[in-house]
C-alpha positions as CSV (number, residue, x, y, z in Angstrom):
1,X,10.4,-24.5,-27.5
2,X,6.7,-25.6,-28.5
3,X,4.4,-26.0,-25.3
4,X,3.3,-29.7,-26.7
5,X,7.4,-30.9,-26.5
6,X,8.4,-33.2,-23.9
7,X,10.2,-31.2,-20.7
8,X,13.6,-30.0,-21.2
9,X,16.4,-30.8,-18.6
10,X,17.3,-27.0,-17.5
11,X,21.1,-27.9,-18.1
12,X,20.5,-27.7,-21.9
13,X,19.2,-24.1,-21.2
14,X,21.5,-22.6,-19.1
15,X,24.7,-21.4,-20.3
16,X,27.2,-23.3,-18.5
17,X,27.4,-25.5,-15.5
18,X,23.6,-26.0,-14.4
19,X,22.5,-25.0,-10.9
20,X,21.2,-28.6,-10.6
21,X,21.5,-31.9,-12.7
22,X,18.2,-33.3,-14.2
23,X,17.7,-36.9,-14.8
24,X,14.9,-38.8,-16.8
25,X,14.0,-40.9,-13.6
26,X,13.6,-37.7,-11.5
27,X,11.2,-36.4,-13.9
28,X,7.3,-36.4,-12.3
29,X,5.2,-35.4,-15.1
30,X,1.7,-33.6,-14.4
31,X,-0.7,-33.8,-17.2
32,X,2.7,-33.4,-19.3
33,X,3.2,-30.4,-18.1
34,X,5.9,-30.2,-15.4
35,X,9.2,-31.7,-14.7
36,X,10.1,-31.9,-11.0
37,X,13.8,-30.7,-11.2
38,X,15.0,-30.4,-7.4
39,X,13.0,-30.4,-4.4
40,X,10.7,-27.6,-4.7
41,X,11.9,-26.5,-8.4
42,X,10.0,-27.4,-11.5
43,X,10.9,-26.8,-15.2
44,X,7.7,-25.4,-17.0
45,X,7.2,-26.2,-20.4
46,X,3.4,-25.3,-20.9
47,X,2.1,-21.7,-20.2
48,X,-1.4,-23.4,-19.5
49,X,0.0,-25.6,-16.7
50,X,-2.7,-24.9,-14.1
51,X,0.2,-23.8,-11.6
52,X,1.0,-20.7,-13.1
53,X,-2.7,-19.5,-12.0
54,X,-1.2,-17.1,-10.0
55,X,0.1,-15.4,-13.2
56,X,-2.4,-15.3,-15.8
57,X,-3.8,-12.0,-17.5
58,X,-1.9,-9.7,-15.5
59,X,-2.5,-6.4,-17.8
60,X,-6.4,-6.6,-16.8
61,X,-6.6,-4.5,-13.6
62,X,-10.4,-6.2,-13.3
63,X,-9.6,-9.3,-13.5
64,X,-6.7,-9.1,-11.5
65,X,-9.1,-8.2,-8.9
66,X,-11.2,-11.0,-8.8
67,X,-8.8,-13.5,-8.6
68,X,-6.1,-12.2,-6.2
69,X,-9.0,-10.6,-4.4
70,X,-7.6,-9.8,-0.8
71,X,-5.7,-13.4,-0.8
72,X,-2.4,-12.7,-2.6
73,X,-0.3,-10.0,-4.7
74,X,2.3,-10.1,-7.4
75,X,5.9,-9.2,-7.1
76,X,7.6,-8.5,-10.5
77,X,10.9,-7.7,-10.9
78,X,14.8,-8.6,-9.2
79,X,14.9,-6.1,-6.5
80,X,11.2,-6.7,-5.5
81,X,11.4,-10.4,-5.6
82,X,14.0,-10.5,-3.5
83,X,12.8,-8.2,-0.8
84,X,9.7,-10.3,-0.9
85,X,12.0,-13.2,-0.2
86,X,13.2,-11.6,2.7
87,X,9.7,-10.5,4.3
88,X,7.7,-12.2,6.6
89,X,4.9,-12.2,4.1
90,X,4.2,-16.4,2.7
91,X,5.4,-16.5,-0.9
92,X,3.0,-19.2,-2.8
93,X,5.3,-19.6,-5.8
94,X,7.9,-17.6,-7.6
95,X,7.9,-18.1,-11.6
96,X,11.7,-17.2,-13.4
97,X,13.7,-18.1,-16.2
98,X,16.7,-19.7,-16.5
99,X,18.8,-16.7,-16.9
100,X,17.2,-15.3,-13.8
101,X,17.0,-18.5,-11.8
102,X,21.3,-18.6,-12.7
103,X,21.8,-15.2,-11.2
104,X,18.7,-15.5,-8.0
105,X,19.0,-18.9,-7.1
106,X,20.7,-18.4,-4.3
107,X,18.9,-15.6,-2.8
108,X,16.0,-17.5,-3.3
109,X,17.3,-21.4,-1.6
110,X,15.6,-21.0,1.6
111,X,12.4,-20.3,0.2
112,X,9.9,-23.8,0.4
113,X,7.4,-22.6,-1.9
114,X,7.3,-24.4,-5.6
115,X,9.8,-22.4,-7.8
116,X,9.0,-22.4,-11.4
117,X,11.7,-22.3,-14.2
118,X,10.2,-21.4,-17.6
119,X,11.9,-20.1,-21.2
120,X,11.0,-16.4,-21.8
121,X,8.8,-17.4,-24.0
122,X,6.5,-19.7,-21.8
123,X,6.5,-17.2,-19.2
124,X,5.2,-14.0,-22.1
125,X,2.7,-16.6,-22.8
126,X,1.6,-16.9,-19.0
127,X,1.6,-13.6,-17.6
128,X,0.2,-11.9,-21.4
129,X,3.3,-10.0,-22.2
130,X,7.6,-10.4,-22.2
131,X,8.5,-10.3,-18.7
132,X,11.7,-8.5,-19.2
133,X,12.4,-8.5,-15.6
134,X,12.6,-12.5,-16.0
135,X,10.8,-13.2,-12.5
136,X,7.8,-12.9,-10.9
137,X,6.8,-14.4,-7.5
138,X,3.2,-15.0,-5.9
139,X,2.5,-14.4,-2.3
140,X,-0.2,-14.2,0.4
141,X,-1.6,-10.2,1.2
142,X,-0.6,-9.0,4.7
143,X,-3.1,-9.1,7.2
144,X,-5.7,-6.3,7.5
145,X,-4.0,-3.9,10.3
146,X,-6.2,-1.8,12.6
147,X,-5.2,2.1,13.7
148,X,-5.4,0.9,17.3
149,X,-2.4,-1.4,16.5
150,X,-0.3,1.4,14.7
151,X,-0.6,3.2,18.5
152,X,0.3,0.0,20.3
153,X,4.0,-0.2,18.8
154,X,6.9,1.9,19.5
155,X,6.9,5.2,17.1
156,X,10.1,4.3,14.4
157,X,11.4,7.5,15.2
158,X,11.7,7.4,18.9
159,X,9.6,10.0,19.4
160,X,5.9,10.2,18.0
161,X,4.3,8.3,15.3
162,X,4.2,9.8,11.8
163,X,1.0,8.4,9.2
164,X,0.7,9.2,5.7
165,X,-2.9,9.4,5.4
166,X,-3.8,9.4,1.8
167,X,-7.5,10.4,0.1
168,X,-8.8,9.3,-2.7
169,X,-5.9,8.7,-3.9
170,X,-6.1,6.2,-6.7
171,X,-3.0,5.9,-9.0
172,X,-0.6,2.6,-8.3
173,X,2.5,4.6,-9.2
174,X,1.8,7.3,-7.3
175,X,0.8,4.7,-4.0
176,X,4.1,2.8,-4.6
177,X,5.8,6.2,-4.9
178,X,4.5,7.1,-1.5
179,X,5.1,3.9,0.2
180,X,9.1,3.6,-0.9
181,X,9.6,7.6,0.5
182,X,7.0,6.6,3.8
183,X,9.3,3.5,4.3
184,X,12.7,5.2,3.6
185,X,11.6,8.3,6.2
186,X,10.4,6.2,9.1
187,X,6.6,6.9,8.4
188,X,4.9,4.2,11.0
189,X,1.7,3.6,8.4
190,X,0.1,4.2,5.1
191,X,-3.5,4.9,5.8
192,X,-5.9,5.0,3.1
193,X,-9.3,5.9,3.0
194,X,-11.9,4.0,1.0
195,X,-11.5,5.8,-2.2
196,X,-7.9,4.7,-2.7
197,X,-6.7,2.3,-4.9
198,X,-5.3,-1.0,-4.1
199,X,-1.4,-0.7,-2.6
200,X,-0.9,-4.1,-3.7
201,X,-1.8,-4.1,-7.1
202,X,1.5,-5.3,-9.1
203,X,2.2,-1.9,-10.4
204,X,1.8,-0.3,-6.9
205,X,4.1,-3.2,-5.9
206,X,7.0,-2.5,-8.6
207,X,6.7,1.0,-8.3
208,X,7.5,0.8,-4.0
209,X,10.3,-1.6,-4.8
210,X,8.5,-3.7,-2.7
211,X,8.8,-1.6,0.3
212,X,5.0,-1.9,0.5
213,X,5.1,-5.4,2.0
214,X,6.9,-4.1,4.7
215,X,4.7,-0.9,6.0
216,X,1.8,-1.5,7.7
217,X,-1.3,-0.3,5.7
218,X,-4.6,0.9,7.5
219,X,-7.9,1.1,6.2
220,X,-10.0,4.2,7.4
221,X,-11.6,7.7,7.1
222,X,-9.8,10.8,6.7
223,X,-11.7,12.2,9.1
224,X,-11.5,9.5,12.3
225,X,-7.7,9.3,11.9
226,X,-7.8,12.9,12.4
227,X,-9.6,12.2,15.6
228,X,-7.8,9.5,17.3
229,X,-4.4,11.6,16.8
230,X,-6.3,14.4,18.5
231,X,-7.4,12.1,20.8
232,X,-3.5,11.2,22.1
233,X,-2.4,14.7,22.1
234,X,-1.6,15.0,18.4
235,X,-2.0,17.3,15.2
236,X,-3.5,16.3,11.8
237,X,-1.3,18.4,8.2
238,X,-3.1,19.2,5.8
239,X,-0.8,19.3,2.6
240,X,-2.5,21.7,0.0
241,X,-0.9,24.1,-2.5
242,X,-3.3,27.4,-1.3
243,X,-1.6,30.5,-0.8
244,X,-3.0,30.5,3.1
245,X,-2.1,27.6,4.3
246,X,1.5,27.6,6.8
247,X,4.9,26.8,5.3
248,X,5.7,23.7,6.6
249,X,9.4,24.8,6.7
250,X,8.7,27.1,9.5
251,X,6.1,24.9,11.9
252,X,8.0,23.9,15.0
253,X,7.6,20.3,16.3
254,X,4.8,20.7,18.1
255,X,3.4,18.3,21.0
256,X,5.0,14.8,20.8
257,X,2.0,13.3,20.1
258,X,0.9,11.6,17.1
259,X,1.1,13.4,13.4
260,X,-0.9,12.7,10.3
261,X,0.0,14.1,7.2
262,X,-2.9,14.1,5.0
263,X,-2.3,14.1,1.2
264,X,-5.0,14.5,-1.4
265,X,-5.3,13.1,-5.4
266,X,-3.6,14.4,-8.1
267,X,-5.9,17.1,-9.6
268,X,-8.7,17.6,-7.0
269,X,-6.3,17.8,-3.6
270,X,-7.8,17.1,-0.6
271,X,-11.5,17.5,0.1
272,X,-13.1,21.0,2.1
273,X,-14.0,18.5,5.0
274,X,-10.3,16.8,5.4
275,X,-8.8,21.2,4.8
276,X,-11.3,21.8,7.8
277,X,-10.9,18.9,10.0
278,X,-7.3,18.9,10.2
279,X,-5.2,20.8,12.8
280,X,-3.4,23.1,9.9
281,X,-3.1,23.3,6.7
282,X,0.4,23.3,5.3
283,X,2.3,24.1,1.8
284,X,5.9,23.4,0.4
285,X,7.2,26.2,-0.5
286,X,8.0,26.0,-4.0
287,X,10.6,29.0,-5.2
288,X,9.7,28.4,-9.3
289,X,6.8,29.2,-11.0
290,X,5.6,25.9,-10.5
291,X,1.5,25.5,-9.6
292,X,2.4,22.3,-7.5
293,X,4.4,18.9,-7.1
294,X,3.3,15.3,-7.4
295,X,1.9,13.5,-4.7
296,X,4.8,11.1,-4.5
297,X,7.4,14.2,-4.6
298,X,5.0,16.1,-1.9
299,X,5.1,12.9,0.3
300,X,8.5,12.5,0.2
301,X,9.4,16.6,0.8
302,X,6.5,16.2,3.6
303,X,8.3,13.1,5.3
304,X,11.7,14.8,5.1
305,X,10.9,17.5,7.2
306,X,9.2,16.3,9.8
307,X,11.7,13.3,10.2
């Protein structure tokens, strides 16, 4: 469909009955863009409509940046839209295609914000490439969370609290890899220190199956989250693959106070100042002849055990 065509009722899109009925008169044009559809659904015809703002150059990680800033993020995908839809987070706009809006409209009805329903082709030209997910939703970041407030709530596993405190640690997969195993093993935060990469960039998002949004994430140094555990009664783990360090299969429990694991970058591991600060340092005991495992698999091994 060329942008410049006048909009097109959604019913002559969708394959059978349409989700909702379109008629000329309830048609409210913006700059011949936009046809209001339903109460807060619009049919896009024009990747250029100032409204898909949200979406635009998505592939450039710097100019992602300076527009989203630390205002909103970008959910891409099924599965992540909808756990977005189910978070507390404020969704600013979700952008789908008919296909998708068919199968997700109803997990999506109680949402307020503008829904946009584009062709396939409308929405490629928005975000830059073929969204073959076929839905991508806009939403404001979660607040800032301070360590103190981590402290202040109930540990998830009854117990003690659990962080996964992560340095320099800069790869979105690998952060949205350790979020979806820190959220499915009860961790209590993702802390990161100020080298780390954004966890909600929309790859970091994706990659946590949106799981991010719902783990609190702290800001701080290595080296003062290692204090305040100490300060409650609590150990600091330092995850490296040296030959010295303890087999974390055979540390006890400990005190019930407060653990963080810490967890370096790929390549260079944690620094000498995090190996020497923390409490012990700790391998998983690999039987192969294998020099060491990913982050995201290390995490995830990490938050097993000490579930």
């Amino acid at each position: 469909m060329d942008v410049a065509d006048d909009v097109v009722p959604l019913e002559s899109v969708v394959h059978g009955p349409s989700p909702f009925v379109v008629s000329h008169t309830d048609q409210t044009n913006v700059s011949g863009h936009t046809g209001r559809v339903s109460g807060n659904i619009f049919d896009i015809s024009d990747p250029l409509d100032p409204r898909l703002a949200d979406y635009r150059h998505l592939r450039d990680a710097d100019i992602r940046r300076s527009v989203e800033g630390d205002e909103f993020l970008i959910a891409e995908g099924v599965a992540v839209v909808q756990r977005l839809a189910v978070s507390s987070l404020e969704i600013r706009s979700v952008l789908l295609t008919p296909k998708r809006w068919e199968s997700m409209g109803a997990s999506l009805s109680h949402l307020n914000c503008p829904i946009y329903v584009a062709e396939p082709e409308i929405v490629a030209g928005t975000a830059g490439f073929n969204l073959h997910r076929g839905v991508i939703a806009s939403a404001r970041r979660p607040r800032p969370l301070h360590l103190d407030a981590v402290f202040d709530r109930p540990p998830l596993n009854g117990t003690r609290h659990r962080l996964a405190v992560l340095e320099g640690v800069n790869d979105h997969e690998n952060l949205g890899a350790i979020a979806r195993a820190a959220r499915a093993f009860g961790i209590d935060a993702l802390v990161l220190d100020p080298r780390c990469a954004d966890p909600y960039y929309r790859r970091a998002v994706r990659v946590s199956m949106g799981e991010i949004l719902f783990l609190p994430v702290v800001r701080a140094e290595v080296r003062d989250v290692v204090d305040a555990c100490a300060a409650r009664g609590g150990q600091s783990w330092a995850l490296t693959p040296r030959g010295d360090a303890e087999d974390i299969m055979r540390i006890g429990p400990g005190s019930f106070g407060p653990l963080a694991l810490l967890f370096g970058a790929e390549g260079p591991g944690l620094s000498d100042a995090s190996l020497l600060a923390a409490t012990r340092c700790v391998r998983i005991p690999i039987v192969a002849d294998v020099d060491s495992l990913n982050v995201g698999h290390a995490t995830a091994v990490a938050f097993a055990i000490t579930a």
